[in-house]
N, C-alpha and C positions, 0 to 999 in steps of 0.2 A: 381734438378741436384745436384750431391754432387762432392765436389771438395778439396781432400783433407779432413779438418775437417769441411769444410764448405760444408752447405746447403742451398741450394735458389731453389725458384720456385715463379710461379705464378696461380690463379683459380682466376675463372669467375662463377657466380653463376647467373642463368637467370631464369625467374619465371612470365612468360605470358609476356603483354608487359608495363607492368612499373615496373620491377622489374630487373636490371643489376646493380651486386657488381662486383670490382675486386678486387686483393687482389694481392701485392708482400709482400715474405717474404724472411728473409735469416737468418741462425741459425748457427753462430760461434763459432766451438770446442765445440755443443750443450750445450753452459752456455749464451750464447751470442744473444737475439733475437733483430731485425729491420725489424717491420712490418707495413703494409699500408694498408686500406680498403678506399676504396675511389667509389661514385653510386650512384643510387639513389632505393628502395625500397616501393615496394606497401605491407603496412603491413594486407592489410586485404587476400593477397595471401599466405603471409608468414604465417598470425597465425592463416588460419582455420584448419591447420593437427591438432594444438596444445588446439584449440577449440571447435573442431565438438563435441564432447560428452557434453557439456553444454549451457548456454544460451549468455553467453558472445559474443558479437560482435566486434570486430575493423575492421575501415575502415581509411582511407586516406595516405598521404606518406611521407617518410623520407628519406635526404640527408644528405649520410654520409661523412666525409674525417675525418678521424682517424690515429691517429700514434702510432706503441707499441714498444718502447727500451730500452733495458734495459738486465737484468737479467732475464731467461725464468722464474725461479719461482716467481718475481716481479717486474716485467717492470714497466715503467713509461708510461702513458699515454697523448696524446694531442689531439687537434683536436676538432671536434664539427661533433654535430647532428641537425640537421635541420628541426624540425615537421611541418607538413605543411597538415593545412584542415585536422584533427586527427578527428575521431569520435568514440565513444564507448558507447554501451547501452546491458544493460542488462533485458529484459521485464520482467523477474521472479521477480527481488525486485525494478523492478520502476525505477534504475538508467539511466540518459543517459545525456552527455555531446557530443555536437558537436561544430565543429569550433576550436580545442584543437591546437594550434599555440606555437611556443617559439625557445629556442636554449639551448642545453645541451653541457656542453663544459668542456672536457676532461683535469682534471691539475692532474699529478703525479697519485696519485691513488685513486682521487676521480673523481664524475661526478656531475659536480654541475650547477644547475638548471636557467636559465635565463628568464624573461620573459614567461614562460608556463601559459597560462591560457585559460580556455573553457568556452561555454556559455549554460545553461539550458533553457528547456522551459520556457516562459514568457520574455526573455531577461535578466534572472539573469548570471551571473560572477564567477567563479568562479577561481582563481589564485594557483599557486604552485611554491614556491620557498628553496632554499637549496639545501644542498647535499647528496651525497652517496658516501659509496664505497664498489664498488662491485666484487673486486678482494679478499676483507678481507670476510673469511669462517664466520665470525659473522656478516657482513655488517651492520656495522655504518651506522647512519643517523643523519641528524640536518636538518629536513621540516616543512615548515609553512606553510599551506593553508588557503587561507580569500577566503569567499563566500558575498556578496552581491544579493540580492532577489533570490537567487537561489530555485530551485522549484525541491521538491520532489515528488513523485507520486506510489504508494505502488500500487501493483495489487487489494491488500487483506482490506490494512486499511486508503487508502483515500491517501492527500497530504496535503504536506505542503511547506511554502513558509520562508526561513528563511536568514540568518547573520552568519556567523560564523569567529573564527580567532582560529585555532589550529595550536601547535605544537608537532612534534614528534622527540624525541631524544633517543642519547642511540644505542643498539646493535639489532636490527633486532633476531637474533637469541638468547639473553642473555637476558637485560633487557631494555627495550624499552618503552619508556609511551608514551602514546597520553593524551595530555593534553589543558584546553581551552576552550573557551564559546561558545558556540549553541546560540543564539536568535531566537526563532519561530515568527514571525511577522504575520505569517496571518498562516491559515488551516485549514481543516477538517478532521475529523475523522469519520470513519462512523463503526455502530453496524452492521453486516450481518442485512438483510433484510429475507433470507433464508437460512435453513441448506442444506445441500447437499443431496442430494436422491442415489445418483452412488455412495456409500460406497460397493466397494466388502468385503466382508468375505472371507479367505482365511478358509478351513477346509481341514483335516487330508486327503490322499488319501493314497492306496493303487496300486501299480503297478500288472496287471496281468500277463498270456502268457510267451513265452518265451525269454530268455532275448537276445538283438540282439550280434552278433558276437563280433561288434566292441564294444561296452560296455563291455565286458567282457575282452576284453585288456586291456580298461582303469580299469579296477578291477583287474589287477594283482598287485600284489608287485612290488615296481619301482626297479631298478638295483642298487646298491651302485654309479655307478657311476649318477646312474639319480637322485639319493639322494643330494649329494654334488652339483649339478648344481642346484636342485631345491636349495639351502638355501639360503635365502633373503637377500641382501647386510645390510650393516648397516644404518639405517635410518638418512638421514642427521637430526640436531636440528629444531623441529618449530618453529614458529615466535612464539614470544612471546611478547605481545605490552600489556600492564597496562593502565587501562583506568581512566581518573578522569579529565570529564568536564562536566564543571555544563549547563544544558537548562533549560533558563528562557523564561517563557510563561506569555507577560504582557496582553494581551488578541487578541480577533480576532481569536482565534483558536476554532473551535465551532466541538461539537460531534453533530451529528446526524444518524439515523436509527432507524425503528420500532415507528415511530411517534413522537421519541423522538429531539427535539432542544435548545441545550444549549451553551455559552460562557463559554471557560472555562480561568482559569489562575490559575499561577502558577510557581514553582520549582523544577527542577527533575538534580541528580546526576545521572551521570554514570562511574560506577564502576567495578570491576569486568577483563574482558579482550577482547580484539577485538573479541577474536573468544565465550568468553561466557559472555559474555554484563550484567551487573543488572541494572536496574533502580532502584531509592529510592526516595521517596520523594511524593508529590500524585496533583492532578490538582481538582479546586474545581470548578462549575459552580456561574458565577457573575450574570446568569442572563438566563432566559429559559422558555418551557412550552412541556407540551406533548399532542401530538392527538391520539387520538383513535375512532377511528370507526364515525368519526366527533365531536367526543365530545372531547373538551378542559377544559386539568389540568394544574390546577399551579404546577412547580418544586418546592419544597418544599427542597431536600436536593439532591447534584448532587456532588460525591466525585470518582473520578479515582485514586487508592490508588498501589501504587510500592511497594510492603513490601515482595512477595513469592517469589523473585529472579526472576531473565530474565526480558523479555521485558511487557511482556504479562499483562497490568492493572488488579486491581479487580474493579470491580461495585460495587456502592453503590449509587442507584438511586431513588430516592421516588417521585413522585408526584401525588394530591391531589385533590379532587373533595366534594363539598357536596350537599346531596342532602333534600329533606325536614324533612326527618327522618334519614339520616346515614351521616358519612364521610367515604370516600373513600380511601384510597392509591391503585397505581398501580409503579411497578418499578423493577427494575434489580439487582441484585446481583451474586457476584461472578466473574471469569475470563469472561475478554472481550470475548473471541473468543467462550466461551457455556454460557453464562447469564441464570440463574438460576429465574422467575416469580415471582413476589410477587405480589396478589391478595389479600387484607383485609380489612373488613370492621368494624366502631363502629356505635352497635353493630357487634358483630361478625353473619355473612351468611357464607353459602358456596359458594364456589366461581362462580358458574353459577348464581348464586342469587347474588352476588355482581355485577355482569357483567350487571346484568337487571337492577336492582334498578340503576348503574351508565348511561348506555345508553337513559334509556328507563321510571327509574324512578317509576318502578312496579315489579312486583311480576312476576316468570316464568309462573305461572298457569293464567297467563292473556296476554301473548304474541303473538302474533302473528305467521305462519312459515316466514314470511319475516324475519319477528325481532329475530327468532331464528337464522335463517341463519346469522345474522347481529352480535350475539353472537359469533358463530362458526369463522367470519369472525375476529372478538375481541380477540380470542383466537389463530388463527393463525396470525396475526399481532405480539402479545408478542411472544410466542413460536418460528418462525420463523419455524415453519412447513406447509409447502402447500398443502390445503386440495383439497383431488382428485375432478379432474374436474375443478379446480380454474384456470388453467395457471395464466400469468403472468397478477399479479393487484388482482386474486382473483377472489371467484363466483361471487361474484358482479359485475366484470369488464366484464367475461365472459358472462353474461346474458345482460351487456350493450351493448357489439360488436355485437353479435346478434340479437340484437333490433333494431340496429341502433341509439342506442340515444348519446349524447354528455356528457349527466350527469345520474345517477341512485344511489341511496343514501338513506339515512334513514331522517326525519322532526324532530326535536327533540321538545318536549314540549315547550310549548308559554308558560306555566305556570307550577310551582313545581304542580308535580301531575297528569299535565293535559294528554292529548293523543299525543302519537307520529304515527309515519308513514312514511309512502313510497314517495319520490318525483322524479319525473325525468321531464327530458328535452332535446330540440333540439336546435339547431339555423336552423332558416327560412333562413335567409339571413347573409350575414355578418354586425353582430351588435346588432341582433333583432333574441330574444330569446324565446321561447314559454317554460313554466313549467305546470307540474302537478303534483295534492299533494293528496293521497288519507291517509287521517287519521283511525286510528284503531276504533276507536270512528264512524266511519260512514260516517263524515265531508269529502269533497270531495273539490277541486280547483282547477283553472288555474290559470295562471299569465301569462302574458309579458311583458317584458323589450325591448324599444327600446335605440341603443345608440344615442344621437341628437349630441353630441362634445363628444371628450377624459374625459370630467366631466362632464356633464348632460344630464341624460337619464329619459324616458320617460316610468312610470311603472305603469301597470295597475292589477287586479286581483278581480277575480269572482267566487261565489260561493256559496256553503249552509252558510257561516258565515256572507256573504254581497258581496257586489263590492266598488272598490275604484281604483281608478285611480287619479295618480298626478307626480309631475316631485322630482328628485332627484338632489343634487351636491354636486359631493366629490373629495376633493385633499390629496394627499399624500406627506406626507412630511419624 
């Protein structure tokens, strides 16, 4: 309604059924504004137009009573916002915080933060407090966020459970730093298990036939006036946030994948900016070992090095095995995400010969096809390629489901030098285990295991080397 130099009205903004704002305003000799938003809002109706093209979520609801007067190009602000049962998860990089509560409360031309804080899987905490202002085209900030056990979870590179107290200050648009300590308290990191098989190749094509109608409109020259409409406004300033907080890794953070399991600790800086990240600094293993193909090595040297910019570690992983005549290394190098094989032995073999002599303890020309397979299996384990026919676990696993057995595996020498072989098994019953062991050498066995308590069981075994039956007990500490 205009009356005079004076404007007033009122709108109602409604959006399924928990979603009704109103809204009075009125614009005096248009220099002059006095406005009200006052409702309550379901934000997860309000911001999937503004979300549907990515993975971000919100859910839960907000009540507003808001006041604007002042000067139309800078009112004063008052009032409060009211989060209530907030959740937001994003499944592409693992974030999600639900239960997100507090009160936002509107003084002059900031919006400053009360009590906001949400909770992560596991029961960790995570708080936000300070302010903004978000009427200034640079939007100032002064935020602190403190996490307690809060638990991360990566699609791609495992989770972690950490501490933190950061602030950020500065101009959102100008110059802004996030700054402040990370503590990783517990986690895992895991190496792929396997590369991806579904890599399309996009290659060059060629369009035939003739071309449709309406393509050949869009192939005209645009009009002068369709020129001047097309040219792109001026792009507001990006954020711009400086990064420089230190994560300190005192242990309990363990890497594993591809047989490999270690402890790591350590120091890492992050530098660089919110949107292109560096890490510096490198994470060493305090303590570890690696399997392969049943056979257990010492970790020998276990170093995740931040030196090539971004997020992305290099490997430098060695671990060690010997055997009656050689020593062994097997281990990773290079970026996490393609780890590049190391296979060597002293003396030096080639490496399908180092794979036997470590597994098996002999020579290729004396193997067996089990034990070849068991190779082949050695080889896709480091590599992280899936050899056809293996599904998930491998031919090994594959040839077990269809057997029907519980266990199927390789026997490794009782003595340097001596004979390996095949062993598998069932359970009869629950507790009570039946095995069989056929050695390359010829030697043949069974066994069974009955369990009598949680620590002593009852083990028998027969064969071309003898029979022996007796009881066992073992505790774990």
């Amino acid at each position: 309604r205009v009356r005079g130099t004076d404007v007033t009205g009122t709108a109602t903004l409604s959006a399924g059924a928990g979603t009704r704002l109103s809204a009075r305003y009125r614009v005096s000799d248009g220099a002059t504004l006095d406005a009200t938003v006052t409702g309550e809002a379901d934000l997860g109706v309000l911001s999937a137009p503004f979300l549907a093209g990515g993975a971000d979520r919100v859910t839960g609801r907000i009540g507003l009573n808001a006041r604007a007067e002042g000067p139309v190009a800078a009112p004063r602000l008052s009032g409060s916002a009211e989060l209530r049962s907030i959740a937001y998860a994003n499944p592409d990089t693992g974030v999600r915080l639900d239960g997100i509560s507090g009160r936002a409360v509107f003084q002059g031309d900031r919006l400053v933060l009360q009590g906001v804080q949400g909770r992560t899987a596991g029961g960790g905490t995570v708080a936000l407090a300070g302010s903004v202002s978000p009427l200034d085209p640079l939007l100032p900030v002064d935020l602190r966020l403190t996490a307690s056990r809060a638990r991360y979870a990566s699609p791609d590179f495992g989770e972690i459970t950490l501490d933190a107290a950061l602030a950020l200050s500065g101009a959102l648009r100008r110059d802004a730093r996030l700054g402040g300590r990370i503590g990783i308290t517990a986690g895992e990191l895991r190496v792929p298990d396997r590369l991806s098989r579904n890599v399309v190749v996009l290659v060059p094509f060629r369009e035939t036939g003739r071309t449709p109608p309406a393509r050949l409109a869009m192939q005209r020259p645009p009009t002068r006036a369709q020129r001047r409409a097309a040219q792109p406004a001026a792009p507001e300033p990006a954020l711009s946030i400086a990064l420089d907080v230190l994560v300190e890794v005192p242990g309990r953070l363990y890497l594993r994948g591809r047989g490999l399991e270690s402890e790591l600790v350590g120091r890492l800086q992050a530098l660089g900016t919110l949107a292109r990240p560096e890490l510096r600094g490198e994470l060493r293993t305090q303590r570890g070992s690696f399997s392969l193909a049943g056979r257990n090595l010492a970790l020998t040297r276990g170093i995740l090095r931040f030196d090539q910019g971004g997020v992305i570690p290099t490997l430098d992983v060695v671990a060690t095995a010997r055997t009656a005549n050689y020593t062994i290394n097997v281990g990773f190098s290079g970026p996490a995400t393609a780890p590049a094989v190391l296979i060597e032995s002293t003396p030096p073999l080639p490496q399908d010969e180092v794979l036997a002599r470590l597994l098996f303890d002999r020579g290729t020309d004396r193997l067996s096809p089990f034990e070849i397979v068991g190779i082949s299996e050695a080889l896709a384990q480091l590599t992280g390629v899936e050899l056809p026919g293996g599904g998930p676990g491998g031919v090994l696993a594959s040839i077990r489901r269809f057997l029907g057995l519980d266990s199927l595996g390789f026997a490794q020498p009782t003595t340097p030098g001596g004979a390996g072989g095949a062993q598998a098994g069932r359970y009869l019953l629950p507790g009570v285990y039946l095995g069989l062991r056929q050695g390359t050498d010829g030697q043949t066995g069974v066994g069974i295991e009955a369990e009598l308590t949680p620590r002593l069981k009852l083990e028998g075994s027969a064969g071309t080397a003898g029979e022996r039956l007796g009881l066992s007990y073992g505790y774990e500490w």
